[in-house]
C-alpha positions as CSV (number, residue, x, y, z in Angstrom):
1,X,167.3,-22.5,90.6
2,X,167.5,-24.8,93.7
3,X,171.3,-25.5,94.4
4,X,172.3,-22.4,92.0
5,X,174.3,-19.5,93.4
6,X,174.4,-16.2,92.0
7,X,175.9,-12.4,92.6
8,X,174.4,-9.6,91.6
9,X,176.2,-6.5,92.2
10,X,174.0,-3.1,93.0
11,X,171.6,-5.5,94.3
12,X,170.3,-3.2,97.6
13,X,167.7,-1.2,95.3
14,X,165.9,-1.2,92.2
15,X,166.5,-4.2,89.2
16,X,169.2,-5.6,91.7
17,X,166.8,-6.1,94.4
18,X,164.1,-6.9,92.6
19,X,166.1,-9.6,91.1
20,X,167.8,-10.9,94.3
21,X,164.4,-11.7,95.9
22,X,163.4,-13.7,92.1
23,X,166.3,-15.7,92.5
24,X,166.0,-16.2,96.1
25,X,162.4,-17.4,95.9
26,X,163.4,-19.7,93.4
27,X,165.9,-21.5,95.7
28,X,168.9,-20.1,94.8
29,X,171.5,-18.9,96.9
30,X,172.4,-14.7,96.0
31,X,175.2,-12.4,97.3
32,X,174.4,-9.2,97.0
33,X,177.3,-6.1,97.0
34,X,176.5,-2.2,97.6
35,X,178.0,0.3,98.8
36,X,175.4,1.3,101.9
37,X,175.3,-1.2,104.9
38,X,171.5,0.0,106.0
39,X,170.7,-0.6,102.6
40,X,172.0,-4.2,102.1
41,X,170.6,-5.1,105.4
42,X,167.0,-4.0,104.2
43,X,167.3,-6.0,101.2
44,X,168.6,-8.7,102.5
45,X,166.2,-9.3,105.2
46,X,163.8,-10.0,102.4
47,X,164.6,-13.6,102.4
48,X,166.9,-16.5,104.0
49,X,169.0,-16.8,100.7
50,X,170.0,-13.5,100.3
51,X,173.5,-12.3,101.9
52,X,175.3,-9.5,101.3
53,X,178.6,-7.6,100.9
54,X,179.4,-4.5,101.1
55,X,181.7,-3.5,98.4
56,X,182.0,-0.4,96.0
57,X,182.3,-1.2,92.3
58,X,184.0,1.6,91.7
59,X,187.2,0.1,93.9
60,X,188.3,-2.5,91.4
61,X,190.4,-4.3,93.8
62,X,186.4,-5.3,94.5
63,X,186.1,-8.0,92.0
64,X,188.8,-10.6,93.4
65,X,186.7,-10.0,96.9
66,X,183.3,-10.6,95.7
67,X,183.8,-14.3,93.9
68,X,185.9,-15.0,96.4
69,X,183.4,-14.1,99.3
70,X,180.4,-16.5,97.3
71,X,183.0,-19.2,96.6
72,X,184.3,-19.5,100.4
73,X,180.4,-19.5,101.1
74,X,178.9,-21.7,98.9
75,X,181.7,-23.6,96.8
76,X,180.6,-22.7,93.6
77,X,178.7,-19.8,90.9
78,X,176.6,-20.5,89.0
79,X,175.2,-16.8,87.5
80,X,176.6,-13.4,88.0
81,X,174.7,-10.5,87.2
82,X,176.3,-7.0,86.5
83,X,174.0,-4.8,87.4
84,X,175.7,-2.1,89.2
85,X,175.7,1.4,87.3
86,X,177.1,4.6,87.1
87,X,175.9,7.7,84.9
88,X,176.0,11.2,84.2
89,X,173.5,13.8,82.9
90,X,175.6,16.7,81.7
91,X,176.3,18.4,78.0
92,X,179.5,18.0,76.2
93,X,180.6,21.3,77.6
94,X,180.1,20.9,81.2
95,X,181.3,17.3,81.5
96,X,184.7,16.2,83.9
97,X,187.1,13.8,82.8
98,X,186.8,12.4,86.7
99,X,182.8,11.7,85.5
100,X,183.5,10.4,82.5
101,X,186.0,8.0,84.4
102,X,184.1,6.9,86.8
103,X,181.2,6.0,84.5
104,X,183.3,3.9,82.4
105,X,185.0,2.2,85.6
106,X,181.5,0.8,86.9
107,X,180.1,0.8,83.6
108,X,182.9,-1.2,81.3
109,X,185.9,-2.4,83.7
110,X,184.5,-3.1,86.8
111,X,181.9,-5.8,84.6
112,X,184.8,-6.8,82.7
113,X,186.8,-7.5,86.1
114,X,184.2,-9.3,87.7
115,X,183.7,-11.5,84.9
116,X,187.5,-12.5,84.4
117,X,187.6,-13.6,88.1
118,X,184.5,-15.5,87.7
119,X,185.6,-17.6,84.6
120,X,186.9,-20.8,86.5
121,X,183.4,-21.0,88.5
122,X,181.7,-20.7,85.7
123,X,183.1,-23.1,83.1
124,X,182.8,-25.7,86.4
125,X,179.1,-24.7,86.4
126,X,178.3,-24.3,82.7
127,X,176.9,-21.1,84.1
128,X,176.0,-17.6,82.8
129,X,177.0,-13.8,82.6
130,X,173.8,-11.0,82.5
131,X,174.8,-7.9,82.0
132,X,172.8,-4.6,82.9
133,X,172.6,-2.3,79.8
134,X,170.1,0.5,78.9
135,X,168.1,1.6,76.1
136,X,170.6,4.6,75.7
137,X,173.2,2.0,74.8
138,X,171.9,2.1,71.5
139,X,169.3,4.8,71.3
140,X,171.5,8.6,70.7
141,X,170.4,10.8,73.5
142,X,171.3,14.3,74.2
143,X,173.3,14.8,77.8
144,X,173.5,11.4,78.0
145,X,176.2,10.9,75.4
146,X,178.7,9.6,77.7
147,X,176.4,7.9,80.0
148,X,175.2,6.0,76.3
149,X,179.0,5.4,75.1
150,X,179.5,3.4,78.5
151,X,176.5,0.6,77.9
152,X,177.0,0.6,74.1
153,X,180.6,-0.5,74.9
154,X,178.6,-3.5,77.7
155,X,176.0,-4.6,74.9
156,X,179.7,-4.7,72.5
157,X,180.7,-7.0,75.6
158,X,178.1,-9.3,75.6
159,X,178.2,-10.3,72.2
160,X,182.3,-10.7,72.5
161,X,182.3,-13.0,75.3
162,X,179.3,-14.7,74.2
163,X,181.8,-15.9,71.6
164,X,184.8,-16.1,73.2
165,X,183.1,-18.5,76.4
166,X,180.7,-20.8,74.5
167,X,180.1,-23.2,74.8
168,X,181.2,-23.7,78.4
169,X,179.5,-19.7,79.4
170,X,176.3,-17.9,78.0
171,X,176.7,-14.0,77.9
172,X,173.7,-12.0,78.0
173,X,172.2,-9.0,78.7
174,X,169.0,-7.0,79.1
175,X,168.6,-3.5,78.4
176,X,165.8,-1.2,80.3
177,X,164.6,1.7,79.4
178,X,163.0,4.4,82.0
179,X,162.0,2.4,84.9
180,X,161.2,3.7,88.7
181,X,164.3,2.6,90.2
182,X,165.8,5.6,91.9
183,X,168.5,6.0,89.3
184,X,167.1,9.3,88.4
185,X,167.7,10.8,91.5
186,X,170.7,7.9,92.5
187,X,173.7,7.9,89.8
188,X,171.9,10.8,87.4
189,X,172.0,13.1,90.6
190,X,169.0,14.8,89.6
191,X,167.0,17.2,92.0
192,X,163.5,14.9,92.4
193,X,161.9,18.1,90.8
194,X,164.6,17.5,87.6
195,X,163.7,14.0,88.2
196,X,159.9,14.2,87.6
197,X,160.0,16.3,84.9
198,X,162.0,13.9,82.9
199,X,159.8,11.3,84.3
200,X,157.2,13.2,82.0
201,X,159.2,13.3,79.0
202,X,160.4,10.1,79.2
203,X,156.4,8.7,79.6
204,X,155.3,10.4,76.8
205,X,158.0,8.8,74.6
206,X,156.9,5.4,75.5
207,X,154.5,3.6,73.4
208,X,153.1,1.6,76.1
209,X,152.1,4.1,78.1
210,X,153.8,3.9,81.4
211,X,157.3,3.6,82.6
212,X,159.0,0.0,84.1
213,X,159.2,-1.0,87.6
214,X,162.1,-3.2,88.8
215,X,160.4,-6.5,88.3
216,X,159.4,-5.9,84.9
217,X,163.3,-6.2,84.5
218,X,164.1,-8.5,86.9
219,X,162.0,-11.4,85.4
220,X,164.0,-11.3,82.4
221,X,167.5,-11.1,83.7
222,X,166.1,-14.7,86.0
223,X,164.5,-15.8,82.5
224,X,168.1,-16.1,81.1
225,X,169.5,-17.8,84.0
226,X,167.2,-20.3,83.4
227,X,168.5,-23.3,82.0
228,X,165.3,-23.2,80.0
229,X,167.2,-20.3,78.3
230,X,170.5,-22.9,77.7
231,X,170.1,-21.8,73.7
232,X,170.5,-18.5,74.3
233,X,173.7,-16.4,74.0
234,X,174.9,-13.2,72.9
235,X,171.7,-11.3,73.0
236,X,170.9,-8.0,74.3
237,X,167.1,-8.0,75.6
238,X,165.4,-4.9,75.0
239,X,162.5,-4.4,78.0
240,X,160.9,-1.0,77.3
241,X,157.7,-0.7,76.8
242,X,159.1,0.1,73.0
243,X,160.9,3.3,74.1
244,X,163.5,2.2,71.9
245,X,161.7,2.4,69.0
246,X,162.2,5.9,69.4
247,X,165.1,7.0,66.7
248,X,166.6,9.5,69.8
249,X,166.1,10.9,72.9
């Protein structure tokens, strides 16, 4: 990845992080964006090739400043990850229309935002689009239904602009399913006693025993970067530990 540049957005915690530091190591150059300072800072300090920016994906005037920030830095983009998230555990019944909003502005536009404003850098670069999905995108799941709607519209994404951009742009995503990330407690806003006790449920639904940790994720969304992975477009990467195979949650 030496000479590459990439943005990740969410990347202070979790996959983002975890992914930042992959790329980093490899020698590329990464912006990440947030919306805590302290927490960009920590992440950052990681390695050399990591700056950040603070920015809130939920402000879409956002997009326009993040590519231009890594262009004025480095000239040019090579990947750009979407990997910040918003979600909601609530039933039907109980649900705003200001969550529901809010999921679907980090979730579907703000992606869909930063990917428009990237498009000139990344024709230049013959570069790539990974987008952050979840096995609830297409696995039904009870309180989640909205949450589920949000990445089945991204994975829907993906395999649109995988044909719209080829050849010059590959489009491609990875889905997780329940990894220790903080998202639980984060964008769910569970109590960590909520938290642990779908921790539980979720372990026992997962064939290979355990749940994820952020580098079992991040290795795939680099793994597409690649341009090992040039022949690959339009797919949405499942990395679960076969949660999926699940018919509902």
């Amino acid at each position: 990845m030496k000479s590459k540049t990439v943005i990740i957005t969410g990347g202070s915690n979790g996959i983002g992080k975890a992914a930042a530091l992959e790329f980093a190591e490899k020698g590329a150059k990464v912006l990440i964006t947030g919306r805590r300072k302290s927490a960009l800072d920590e992440a950052a300090a990681l390695h050399g090739n990591i700056s950040f920016l603070v920015a809130d994906s939920s402000d879409l005037a956002s997009a326009e400043l993040i590519i231009d920030t890594a262009i004025s830095k480095w000239g040019r983009l090579d990947v750009l990850v979407n990997n910040a998230g918003a979600g909601a555990n609530a039933d039907l019944e109980d649900i705003s229309e200001k969550r529901i909003s809010d999921m679907f502005v980090v979730n579907v536009i703000s992606p869909s935002l930063l990917a428009k404003a990237s498009l000139p850098y990344l024709r230049e670069s013959k570069g790539t689009i990974i987008n952050v999905s979840s096995t609830i995108g297409h696995m039904p799941a009870a309180h989640l239904s909205h949450y589920g709607a949000s990445k089945a519209a991204l994975e829907y994404l993906t395999k649109s602009w995988a044909l719209e951009l080829s050849p010059d742009i590959r489009v491609n995503a990875v889905a997780p399913g329940p990894t220790y990330s903080g998202a639980l407690t984060g964008i769910m806003g569970l109590s960590e006693e909520q938290a642990a006790e779908v921790e539980r449920q979720e372990t026992a639904m997962i064939p290979l025993g355990r749940r994820g940790v952020p580098e079992d994720i991040s290795r795939w969304i680099v793994s597409l970067a690649d341009p090992a992975s040039a022949w690959v477009t339009g797919q949405v990467i499942g990395i679960d530990g076969g949660f999926g195979l699940n018919s509902a949650y």
